[in-house]
matplotlib code that plots the C-alpha trace (Angstrom):
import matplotlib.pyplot as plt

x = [24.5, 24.6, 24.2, 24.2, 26.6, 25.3, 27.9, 27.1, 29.6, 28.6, 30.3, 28.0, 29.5, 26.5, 23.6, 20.4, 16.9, 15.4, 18.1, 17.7, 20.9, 23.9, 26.2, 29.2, 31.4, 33.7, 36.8, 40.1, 41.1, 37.6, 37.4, 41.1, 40.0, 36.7, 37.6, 40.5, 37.8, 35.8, 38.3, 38.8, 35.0, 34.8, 37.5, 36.2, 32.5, 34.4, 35.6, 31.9, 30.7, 33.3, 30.9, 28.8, 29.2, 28.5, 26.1, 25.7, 27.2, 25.4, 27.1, 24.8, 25.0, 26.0, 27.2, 29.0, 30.2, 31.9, 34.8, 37.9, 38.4, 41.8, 39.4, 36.5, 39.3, 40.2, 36.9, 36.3, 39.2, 38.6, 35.4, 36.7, 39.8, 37.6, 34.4, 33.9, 31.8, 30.3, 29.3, 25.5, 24.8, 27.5, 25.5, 27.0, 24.2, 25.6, 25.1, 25.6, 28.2, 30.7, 30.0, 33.4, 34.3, 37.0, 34.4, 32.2, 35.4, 36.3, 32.5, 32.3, 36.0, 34.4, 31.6, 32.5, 30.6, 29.6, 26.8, 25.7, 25.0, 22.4, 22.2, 18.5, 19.4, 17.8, 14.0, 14.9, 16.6, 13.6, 11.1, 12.9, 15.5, 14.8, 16.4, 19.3, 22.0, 24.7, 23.9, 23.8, 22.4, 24.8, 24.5, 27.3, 27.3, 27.3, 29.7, 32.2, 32.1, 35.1, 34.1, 37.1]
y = [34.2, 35.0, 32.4, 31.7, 29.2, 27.2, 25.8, 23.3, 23.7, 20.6, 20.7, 21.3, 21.1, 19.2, 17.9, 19.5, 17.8, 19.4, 18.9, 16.6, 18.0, 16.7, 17.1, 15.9, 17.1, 19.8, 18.4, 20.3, 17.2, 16.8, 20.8, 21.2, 17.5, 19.1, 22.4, 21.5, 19.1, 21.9, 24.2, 21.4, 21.0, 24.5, 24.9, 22.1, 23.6, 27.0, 25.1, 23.9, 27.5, 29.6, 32.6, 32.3, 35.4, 34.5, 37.0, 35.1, 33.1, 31.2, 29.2, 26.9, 23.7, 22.7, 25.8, 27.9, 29.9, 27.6, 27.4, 29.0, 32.2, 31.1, 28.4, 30.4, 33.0, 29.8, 29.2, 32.4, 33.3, 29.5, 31.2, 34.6, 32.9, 30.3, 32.3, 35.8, 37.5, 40.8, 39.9, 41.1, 39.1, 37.3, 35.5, 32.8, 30.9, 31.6, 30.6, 33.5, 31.7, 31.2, 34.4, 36.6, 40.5, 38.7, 36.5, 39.5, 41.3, 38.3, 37.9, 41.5, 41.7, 39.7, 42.2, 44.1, 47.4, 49.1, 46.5, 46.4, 43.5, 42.1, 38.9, 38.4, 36.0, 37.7, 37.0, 33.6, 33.2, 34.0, 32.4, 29.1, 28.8, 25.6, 24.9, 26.6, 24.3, 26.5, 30.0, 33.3, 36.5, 39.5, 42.8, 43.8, 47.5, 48.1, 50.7, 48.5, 46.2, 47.0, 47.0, 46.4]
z = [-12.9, -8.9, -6.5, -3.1, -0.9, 2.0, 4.6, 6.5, 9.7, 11.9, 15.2, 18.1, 21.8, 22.5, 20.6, 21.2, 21.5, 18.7, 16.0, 12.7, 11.3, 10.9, 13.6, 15.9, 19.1, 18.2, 18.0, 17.0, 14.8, 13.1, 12.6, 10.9, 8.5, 7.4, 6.9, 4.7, 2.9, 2.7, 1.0, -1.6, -2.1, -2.4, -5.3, -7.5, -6.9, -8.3, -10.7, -12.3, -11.7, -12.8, -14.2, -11.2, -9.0, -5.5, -3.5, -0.3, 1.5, 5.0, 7.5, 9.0, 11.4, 13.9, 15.2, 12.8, 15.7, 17.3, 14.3, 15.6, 13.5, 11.7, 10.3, 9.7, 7.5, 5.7, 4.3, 3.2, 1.7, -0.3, -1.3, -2.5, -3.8, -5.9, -7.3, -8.4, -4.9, -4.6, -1.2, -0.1, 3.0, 4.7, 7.3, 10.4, 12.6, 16.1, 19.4, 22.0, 24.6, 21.5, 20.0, 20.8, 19.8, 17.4, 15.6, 15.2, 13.6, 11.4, 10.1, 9.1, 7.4, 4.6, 4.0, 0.8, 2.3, 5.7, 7.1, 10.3, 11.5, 13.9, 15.9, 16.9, 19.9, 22.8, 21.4, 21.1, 24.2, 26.0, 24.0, 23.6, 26.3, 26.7, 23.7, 24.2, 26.3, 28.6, 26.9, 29.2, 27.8, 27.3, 25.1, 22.7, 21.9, 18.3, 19.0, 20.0, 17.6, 14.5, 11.2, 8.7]

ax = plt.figure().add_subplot(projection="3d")
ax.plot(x, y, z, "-o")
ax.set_aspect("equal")
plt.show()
């Protein structure tokens, strides 16, 4: 049976208007607690679907971005370490100011083949950047971005 994971990741740096979900300042403290809760949550749900294989995985929040990527590797590895994977789509809700060239590494690492990836940010930058608290716009070259 495949399945997919959704992750909530709830640390914002700052609530926005428009948000229902779930979510609180991103404090180191808070991040290292509920990632470590989430490692354990994610080993007992391997547990209760051991013949699952997982085909995706989404990080949503909050801001998924925001996780440091020593924590991010953490919750991955929890998942690949706790269900069988043959990873399709890997994907991380991001929000362009904490969006780094190391966070774009670490996402793709976990890819199991060559995937380019896409954020679409700039349509929604200009569309809704009223929603969007303390981002600026900049391009990343594919070519520069490393894929393991």
């Amino acid at each position: 049976m495949d399945i997919s994971l959704y992750l909530h990741i709830p640390f914002c740096k700052k609530k926005c208007k428009y948000c229902d979900f779930v979510s609180i300042n991103a404090r180191d403290e808070f991040v290292a607690r509920y990632v470590s809760a989430l490692e354990k949550e994610i080993e007992m749900q391997g547990k209760a679907y051991e013949n699952a294989i997982v085909k995706t995985v989404f990080f949503g929040g909050g801001t998924p971005s925001l996780l440091p990527t020593e924590h991010f590797s953490r919750i991955m590895r929890a998942v690949k370490n706790n269900f069988k994977t043959n990873f399709s789509e890997v994907t991380v809700e991001c929000n362009p100011e904490s969006l780094t060239q190391e966070k774009l590494e670490v996402f793709c690492c976990f890819l199991n083949k060559n995937v380019i990836l896409l954020i679409i940010c700039l349509f929604l930058l200009a569309t809704f950047r009223h929603f969007f608290i303390g981002c600026s716009i900049s391009l990343v070259n594919r070519n520069d971005i490393s894929l393991y």
